[in-house]
C-alpha positions in Angstrom: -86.0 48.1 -53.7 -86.3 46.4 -57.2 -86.5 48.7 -60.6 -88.9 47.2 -62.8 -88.0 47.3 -66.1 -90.7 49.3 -67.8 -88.6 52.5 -65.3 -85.7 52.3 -66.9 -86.3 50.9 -70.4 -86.9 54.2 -72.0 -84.2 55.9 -71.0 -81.6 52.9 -71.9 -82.8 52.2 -74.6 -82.0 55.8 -75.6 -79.1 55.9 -74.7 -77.8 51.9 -75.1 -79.3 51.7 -78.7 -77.9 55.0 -79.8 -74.6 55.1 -77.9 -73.5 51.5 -77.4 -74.1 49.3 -74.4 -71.7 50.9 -71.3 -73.6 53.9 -70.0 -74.4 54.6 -66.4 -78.1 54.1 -65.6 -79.6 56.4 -63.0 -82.7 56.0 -61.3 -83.4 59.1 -60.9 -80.9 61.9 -62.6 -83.3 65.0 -61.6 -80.2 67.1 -59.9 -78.0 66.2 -62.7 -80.0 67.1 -65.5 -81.0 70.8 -63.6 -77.0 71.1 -62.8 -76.3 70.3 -66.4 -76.2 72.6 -69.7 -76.0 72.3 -73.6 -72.8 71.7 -75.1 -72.8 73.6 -78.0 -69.8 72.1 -79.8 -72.0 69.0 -79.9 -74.5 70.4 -82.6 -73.9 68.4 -85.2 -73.9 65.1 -86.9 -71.5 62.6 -85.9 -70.9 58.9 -86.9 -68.5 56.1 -85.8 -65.4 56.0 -87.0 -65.2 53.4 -90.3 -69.0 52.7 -90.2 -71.0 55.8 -91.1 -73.9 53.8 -90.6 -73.8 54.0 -87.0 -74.4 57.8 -86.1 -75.4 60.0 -83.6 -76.7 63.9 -84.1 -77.3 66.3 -81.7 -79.0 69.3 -82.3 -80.3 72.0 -79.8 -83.8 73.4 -79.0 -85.0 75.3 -75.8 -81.3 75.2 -74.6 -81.4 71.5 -74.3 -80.0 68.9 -76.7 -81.8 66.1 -78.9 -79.4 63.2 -78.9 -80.9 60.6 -82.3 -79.9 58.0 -84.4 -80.5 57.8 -88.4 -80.4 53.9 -88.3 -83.2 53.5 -85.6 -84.9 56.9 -84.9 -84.4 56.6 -81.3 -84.7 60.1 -79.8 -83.7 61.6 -76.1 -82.8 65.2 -74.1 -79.0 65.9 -73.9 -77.1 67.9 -71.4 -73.6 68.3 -70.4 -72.5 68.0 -66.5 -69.1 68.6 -65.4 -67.4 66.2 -63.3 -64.0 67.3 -62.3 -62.0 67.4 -65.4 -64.1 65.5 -67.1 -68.0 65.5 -69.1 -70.9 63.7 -69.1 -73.6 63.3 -70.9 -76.8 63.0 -68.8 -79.3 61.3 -71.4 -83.2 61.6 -70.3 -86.4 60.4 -72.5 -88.2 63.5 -74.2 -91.0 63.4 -72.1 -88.5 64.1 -68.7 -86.7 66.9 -70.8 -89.8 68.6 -72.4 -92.2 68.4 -70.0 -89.6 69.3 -67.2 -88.5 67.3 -64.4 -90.8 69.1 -62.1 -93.8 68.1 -63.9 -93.3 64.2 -64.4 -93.7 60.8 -62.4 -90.5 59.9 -60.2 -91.0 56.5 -62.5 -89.8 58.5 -65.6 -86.9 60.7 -64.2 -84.5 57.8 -64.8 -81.4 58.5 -67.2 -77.9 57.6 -68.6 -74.5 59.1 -68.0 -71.7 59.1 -70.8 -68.3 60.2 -70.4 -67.0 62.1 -73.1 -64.2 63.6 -74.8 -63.8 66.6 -77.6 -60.8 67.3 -80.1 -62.2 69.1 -83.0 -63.9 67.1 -85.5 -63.7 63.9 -83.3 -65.9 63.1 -80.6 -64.8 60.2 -77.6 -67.8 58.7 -75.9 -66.3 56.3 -73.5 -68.8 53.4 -72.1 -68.4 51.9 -68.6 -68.3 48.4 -67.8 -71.0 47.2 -66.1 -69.3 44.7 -63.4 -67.1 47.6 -62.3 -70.2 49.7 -61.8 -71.5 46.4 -60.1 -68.8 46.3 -57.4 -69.0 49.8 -56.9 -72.4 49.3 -55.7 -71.6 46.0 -54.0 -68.8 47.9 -51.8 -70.7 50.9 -51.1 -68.7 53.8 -52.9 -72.4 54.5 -54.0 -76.1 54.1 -53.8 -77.7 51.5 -56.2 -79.4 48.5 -57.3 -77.5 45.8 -58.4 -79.4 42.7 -59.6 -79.1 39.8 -61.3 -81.4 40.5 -63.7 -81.0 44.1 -64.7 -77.6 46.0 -65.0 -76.3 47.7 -62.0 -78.6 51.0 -61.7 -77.1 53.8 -59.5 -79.7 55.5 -57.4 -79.1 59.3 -58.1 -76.0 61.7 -58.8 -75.3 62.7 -55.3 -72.4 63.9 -53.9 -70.9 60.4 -53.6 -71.8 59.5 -56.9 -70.1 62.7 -58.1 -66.9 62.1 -56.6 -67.0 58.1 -57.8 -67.3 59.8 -61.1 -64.8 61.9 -61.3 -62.2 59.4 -59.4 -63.3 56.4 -62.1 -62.8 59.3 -64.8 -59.2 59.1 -64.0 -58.9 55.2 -65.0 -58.1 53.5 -67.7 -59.7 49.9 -66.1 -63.7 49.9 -66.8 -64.0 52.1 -70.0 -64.2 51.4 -73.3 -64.9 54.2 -76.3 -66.0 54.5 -78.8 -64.9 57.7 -81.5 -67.1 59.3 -83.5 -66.0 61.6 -86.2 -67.6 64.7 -87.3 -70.4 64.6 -90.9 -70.2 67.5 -93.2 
């Protein structure tokens, strides 16, 4: 099975263009967006360490999250899914998180996964390297589509997906962040 682009474009670019290139694209992220909740210690604006042009805010509504940037407008839904120790964001287009995932095309319930960290005032949003997700794929320790083309696209948040999460979680190799620090 192939995803076209115009599947997953919304939905990366949400979260690519806002976050940094590194998140965890997911075909279809239905089960981890209805497991998932709001973070409240989120709310907020936050922008990258030494270049406060590069920001991120996150502000709630209807017990969701609306994850945008000030330097390219780009808007998405926000919610928080524990994965062991650890939390990730699971970033959807608006459409999936207003209109509900019951209520949309299977072609639109595509989505991003972020680890992330919290310590006060600073926020850790650690990006995943695409090769590794690549040969995760490759050797089976989950479901996906890896192409040449596009970047490696797992196929949903299932149980094995869950527990390659919360194992890769653990590792230093694959992940590179990115801190945010808390606006006033």
């Amino acid at each position: 099975m192939t995803f076209s682009r115009s599947v997953l474009y919304p939905a990366l670019l949400g979260c690519c263009a806002v976050l940094l290139v590194g998140c965890i694209p997911v075909k279809d992220v239905t089960q981890a967006w209805e497991d998932g909740s709001a973070d409240e210690d989120l709310r907020g604006q936050w922008a990258v360490a030494g270049n406060p042009d590069q920001n991120v805010g996150f502000e709630t509504t209807d017990g969701q999250y609306l994850i945008t940037s000030s330097s390219d407008g780009l808007e998405g839904g926000v919610r928080t899914v524990e994965v062991g120790e650890h939390k990730y964001l699971v970033v959807v287009s608006l459409r999936a998180a207003i209109r509900g995932f019951d209520k949309i095309d299977d072609d639109v319930k595509s989505g991003n996964l972020l680890r992330y960290e919290l310590d006060g005032d600073t926020l850790t949003i650690y990006q995943y390297d695409d090769d590794a997700l690549g040969n995760a794929i490759d050797n089976g320790d989950v479901k996906g589509e890896n192409s040449e083309d596009d970047s490696p696209t797992l196929e949903t948040v299932d149980d094995p997906a869950l527990q390659w999460l919360a194992e890769i979680a653990e590792q230093d190799a694959g992940w590179t962040a990115t801190v945010y620090q808390r606006e006033d």
